[in-house]
C-alpha positions as a Python dict, from the first residue, in 0.01 Angstrom:
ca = {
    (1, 'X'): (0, 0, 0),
    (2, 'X'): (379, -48, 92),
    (3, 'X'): (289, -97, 438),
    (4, 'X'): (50, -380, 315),
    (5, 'X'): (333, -548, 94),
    (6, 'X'): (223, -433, -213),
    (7, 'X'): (569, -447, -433),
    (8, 'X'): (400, -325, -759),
    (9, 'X'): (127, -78, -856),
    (10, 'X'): (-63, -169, -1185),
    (11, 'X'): (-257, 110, -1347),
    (12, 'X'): (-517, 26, -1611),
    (13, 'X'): (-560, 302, -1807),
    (14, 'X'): (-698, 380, -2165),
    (15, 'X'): (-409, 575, -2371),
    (16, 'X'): (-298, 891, -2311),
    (17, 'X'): (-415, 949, -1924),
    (18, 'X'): (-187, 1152, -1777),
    (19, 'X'): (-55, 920, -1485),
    (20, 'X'): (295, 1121, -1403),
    (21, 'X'): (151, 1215, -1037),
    (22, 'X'): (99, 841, -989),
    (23, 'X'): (394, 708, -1145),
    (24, 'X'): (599, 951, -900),
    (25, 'X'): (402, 898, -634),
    (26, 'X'): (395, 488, -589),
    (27, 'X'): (821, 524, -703),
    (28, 'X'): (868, 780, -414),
    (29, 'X'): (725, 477, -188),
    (30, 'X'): (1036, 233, -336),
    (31, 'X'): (712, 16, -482),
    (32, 'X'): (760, -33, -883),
    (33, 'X'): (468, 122, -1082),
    (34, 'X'): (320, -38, -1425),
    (35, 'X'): (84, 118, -1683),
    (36, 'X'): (-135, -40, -1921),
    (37, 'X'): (-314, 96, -2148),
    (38, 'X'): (-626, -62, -2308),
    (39, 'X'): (-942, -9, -2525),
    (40, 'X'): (-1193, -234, -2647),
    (41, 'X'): (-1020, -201, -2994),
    (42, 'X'): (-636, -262, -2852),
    (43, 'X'): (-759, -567, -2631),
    (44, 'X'): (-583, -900, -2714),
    (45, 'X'): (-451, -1226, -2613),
    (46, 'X'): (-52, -1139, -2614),
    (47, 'X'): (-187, -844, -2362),
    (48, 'X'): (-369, -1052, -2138),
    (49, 'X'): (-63, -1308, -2153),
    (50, 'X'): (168, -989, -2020),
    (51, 'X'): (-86, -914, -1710),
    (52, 'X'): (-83, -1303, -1689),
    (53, 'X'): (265, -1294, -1656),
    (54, 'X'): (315, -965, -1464),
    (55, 'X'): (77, -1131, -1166),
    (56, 'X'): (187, -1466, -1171),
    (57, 'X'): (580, -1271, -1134),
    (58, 'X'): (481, -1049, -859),
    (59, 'X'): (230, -1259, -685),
    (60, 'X'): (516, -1300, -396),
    (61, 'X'): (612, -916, -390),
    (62, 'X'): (220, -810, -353),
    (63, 'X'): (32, -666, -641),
    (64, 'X'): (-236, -370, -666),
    (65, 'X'): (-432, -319, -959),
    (66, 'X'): (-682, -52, -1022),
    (67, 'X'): (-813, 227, -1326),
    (68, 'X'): (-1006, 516, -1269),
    (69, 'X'): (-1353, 383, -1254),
    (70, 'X'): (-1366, -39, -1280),
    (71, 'X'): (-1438, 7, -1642),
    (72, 'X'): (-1110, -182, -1725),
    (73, 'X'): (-922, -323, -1470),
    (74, 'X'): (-1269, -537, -1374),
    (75, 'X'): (-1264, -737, -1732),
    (76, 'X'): (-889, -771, -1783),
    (77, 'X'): (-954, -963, -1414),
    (78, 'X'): (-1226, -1168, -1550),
    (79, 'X'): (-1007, -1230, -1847),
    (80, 'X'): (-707, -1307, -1643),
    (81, 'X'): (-970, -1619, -1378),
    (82, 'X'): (-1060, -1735, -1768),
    (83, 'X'): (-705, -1812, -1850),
    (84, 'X'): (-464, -1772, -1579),
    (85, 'X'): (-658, -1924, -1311),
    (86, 'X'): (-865, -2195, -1572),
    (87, 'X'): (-1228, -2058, -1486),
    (88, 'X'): (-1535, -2103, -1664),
    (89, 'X'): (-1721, -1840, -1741),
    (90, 'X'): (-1979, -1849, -1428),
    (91, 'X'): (-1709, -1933, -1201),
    (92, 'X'): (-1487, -1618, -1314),
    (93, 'X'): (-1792, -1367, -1382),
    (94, 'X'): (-1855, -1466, -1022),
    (95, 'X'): (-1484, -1351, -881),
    (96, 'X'): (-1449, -1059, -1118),
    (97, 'X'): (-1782, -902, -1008),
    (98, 'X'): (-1615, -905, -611),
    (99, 'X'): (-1348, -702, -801),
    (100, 'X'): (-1611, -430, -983),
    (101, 'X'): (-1731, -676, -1297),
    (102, 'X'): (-2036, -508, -1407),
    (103, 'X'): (-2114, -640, -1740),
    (104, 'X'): (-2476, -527, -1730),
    (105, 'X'): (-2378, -144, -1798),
    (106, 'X'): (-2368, 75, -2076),
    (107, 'X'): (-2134, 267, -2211),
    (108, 'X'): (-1717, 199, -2186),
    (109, 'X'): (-1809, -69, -1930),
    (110, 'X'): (-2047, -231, -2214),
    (111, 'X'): (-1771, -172, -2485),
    (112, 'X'): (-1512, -326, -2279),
    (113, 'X'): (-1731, -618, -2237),
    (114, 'X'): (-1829, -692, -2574),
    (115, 'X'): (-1488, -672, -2677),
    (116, 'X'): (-1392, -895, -2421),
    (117, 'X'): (-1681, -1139, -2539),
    (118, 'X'): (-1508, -1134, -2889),
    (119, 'X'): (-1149, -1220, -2734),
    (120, 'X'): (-1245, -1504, -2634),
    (121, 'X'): (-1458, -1659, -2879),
    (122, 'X'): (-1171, -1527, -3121),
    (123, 'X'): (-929, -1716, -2863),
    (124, 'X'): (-1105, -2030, -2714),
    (125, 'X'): (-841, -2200, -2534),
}
């Protein structure tokens, strides 16, 4: 990652994952490391303002953002083209599945989704 310019390291991460290994890893590298955690029942607009914000900052230093398995990271992307970038729905669905979207799926992938779903209708901009 540092040797690709990535400045920060964004970990999306449901509460209470241990993440010391990575945190000390990716600051051992001189690249800053971010965690945030989420669940379908924490999601909300003033957090998708702060990953808003945290991209739009570090789009010049070089971002990474990843979780353990695309169940999270995916929709807070989708989430971010719907309001950061000023998608419609298709248009973001379509980037956000090029970055794991699979909002077909059961389980935490479905929850996240759904909750998601009720974000925005909660929050039409």
């Amino acid at each position: 990652l540092k040797s690709n310019r990535v400045g920060t390291v964004v970990n999306i991460r449901t509460p209470g994952d241990d993440d010391e290994a990575e945190r000390k890893e990716t600051e051992a590298r001189g690249m800053r490391y971010v965690a945030i955690e989420v669940t379908p029942q924490n999601l909300s607009k003033e957090g998708i303002d702060g990953f808003i914000k945290l991209i739009r900052d570090g789009a010049d230093k070089g971002i990474f953002v990843y979780d353990r398995d695309g169940s999270l990271a995916a929709p807070i992307w989708y989430l971010y083209l719907r309001w950061g970038e000023f998608l419609d729905d298709d248009a973001a669905q379509l980037r956000a599945r090029s970055l794991g979207l699979q909002n077909n799926r059961d389980g935490a992938q479905r929850e996240m989704w759904l909750a998601v779903q009720k974000l925005l209708s909660e929050n039409s901009r």
